[in-house]
Each structure stands twice: as C-alpha cells, then as structure tokens.
N, C-alpha and C positions, 0 to 999 in steps of 0.2 A: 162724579165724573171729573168736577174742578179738580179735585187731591189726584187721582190717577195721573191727570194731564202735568199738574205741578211735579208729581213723582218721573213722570216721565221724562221732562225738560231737568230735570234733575240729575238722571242717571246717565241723559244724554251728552250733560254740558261736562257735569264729573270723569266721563274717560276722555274728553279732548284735553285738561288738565294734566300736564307732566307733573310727576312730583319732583320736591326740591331733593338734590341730590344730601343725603344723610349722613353728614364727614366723622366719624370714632373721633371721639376727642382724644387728645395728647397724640396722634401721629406724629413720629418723628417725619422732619421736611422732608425724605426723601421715598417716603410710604407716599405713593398714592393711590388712589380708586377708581374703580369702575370702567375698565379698560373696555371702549364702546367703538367696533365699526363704524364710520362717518359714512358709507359707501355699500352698501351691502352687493351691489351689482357689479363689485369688480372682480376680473376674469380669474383665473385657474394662475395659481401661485408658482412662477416658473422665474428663472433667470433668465435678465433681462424684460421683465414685465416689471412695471410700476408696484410698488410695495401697495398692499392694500391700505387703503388711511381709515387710521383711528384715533382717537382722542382719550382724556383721561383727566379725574382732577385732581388737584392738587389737594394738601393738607390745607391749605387757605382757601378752597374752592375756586381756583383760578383755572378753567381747563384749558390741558394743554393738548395740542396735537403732531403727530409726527412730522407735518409738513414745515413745522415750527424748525423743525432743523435740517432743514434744504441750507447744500453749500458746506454741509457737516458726514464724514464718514458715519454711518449709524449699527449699531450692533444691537438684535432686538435678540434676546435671550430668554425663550421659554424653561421655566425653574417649576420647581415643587419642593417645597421643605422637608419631605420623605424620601427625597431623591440625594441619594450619596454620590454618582456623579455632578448631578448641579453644586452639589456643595463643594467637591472638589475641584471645581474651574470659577468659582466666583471671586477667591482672591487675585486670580490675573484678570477678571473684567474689571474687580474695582480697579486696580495697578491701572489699568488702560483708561479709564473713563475721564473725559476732561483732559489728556495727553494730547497735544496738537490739537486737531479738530475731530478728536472721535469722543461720541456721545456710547454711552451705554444705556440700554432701558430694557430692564430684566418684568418681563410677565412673567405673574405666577399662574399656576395653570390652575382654578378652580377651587383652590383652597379660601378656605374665612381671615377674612383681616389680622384677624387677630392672632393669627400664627407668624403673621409675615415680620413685627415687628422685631420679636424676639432673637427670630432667626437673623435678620441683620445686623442686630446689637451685638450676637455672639461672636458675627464674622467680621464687625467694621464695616459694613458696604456703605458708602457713601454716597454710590448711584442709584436713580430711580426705580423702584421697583415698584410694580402698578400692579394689582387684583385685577382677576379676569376672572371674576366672580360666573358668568353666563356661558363661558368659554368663547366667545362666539370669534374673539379675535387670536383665540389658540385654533379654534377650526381653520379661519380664512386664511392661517399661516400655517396651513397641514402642518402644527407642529403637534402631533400622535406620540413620538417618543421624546423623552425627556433626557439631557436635554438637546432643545433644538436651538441653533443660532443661524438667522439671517443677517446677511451683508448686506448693507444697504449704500448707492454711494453720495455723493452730495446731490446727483438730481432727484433722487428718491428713486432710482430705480433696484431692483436687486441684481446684486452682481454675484454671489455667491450662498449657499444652502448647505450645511454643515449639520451633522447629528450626531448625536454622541460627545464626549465631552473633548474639548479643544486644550491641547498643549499652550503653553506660553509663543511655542516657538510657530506653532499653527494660526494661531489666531494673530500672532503679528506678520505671518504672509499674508494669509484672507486680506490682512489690513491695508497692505501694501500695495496689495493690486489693485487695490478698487480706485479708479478715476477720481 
C-alpha cells in the first residue's frame, strides 16, 4: 500500500514539473526555439486586433517575447525550407530587419531545427528565425499558406495581413503605413 501511495505522489508531482527547455548545441545567435503562445485565449486573428503574444528562446536560453518589441514596426514571417516562395522574399526581409525600427522574426512552420540552420547560412539571414515545432503559433496566426506575413505596428496591434510572397517594393509600403 506504502509503494503504491509513494508511486502515486510520484507521478502526481512528475507532471506538475515543466521541463527544462533543450537548446541543439552550436545554434547560430539568430536560430532560435520553441515558438510558444503566451496567451492561448486571444481572439480571431484580424486587422486591427492585438497580435497574439508568443514567446521563444534564444540560443543562450534567454526567452524572448513579441511584446519585447512594442514601439518597433514588426514583420512576423511564416517560412518553410521547402518553400520556394519563402526563399525567394527572405533576401528583402533580411535587407529590411534592423532598418529604422523594423524588427523581423521569420517562424518556421513545423519543420526540425536542424533544417533551419543550414538554410540560413546559405542565404545570409541574419534575422531571428524561431522553430514552431507544435505549430500552435502558425495556427494562432492562420498562417495555412506559406508564406504568410503579418504587419505588426509599434502598439502590437496588426495593421496589415499579406500572403503569398511580398515584392521589395510591397513590403516597403506594408512598412510605411503602419503607425
């Protein structure tokens, strides 16, 4: 009866326990992991609604979250490394990222770490690109086709919803408009 009850207080206390997040050694700084909804209860992804917040960590285990860059134009760019349009708009997100005050942070949609690094080496990117291993923050941002880009402006609100791959000269209107 003792051993059941110990086994039991055992399995009980084992799933209140998060585990510690599991960082692929040698990430280059701008691979990061685990792109996690902070918020799961926020409403239908529309313009003018609050961008859903999510967080993510760094290669030093530092997490970071979107709200970190209120007061910053933000461009969140759903990608897939099998996707020949994402690949052919990533040289104007890098050219843009860090320009004035727009931030770029490229999700990848589902795919294993370890695709993602390769694919940025090949292209230069030098902006964040974050695994979204669960999907759950490619759902909360209906981005279904690849790829998708949300406009985001310094309140964190969304200002604009873009699919399909963005021209140099598209993506610096999106950019201009936004408050």
């Amino acid at each position: 009866m003792r051993q059941l009850l110990v086994l039991l207080l055992f399995a009980l206390c084992s799933c209140a326990i998060t585990p510690a997040t599991v960082i692929p050694a040698g990430l280059p700084p701008n691979i990061n992991i685990n792109a996690t909804l902070t918020d799961s209860s926020a409403g239908v992804l529309a313009v003018g609604q609050p961008a859903p917040p999510f967080s993510w960590t760094t290669p030093t285990g530092q997490t970071v979250h979107l709200t970190d860059y209120r007061g910053k134009r933000v461009v969140i760019n759903f990608w897939a490394t099998w996707c020949e349009p994402c690949r052919a708009e990533m040289p104007t997100l890098n050219a843009l990222n860090g320009h004035d005050d727009i931030v770029v942070i490229g999700i990848n949609k589902g795919q294993d770490i370890a695709l993602i690094p390769p694919f940025a080496d090949e292209l230069g990117l030098t902006f964040p690109l974050v695994s979204d291993p669960d999907g759950d923050v490619s759902v909360a941002f209906s981005a279904r086709n690849l790829p998708t880009s949300i406009f985001v402006d310094r309140t964190g609100t969304i200002a604009a919803i873009s699919i399909g791959v963005l021209s140099e000269d598209a993506l610096t209107l999106q950019l201009e408009r936004l408050p």
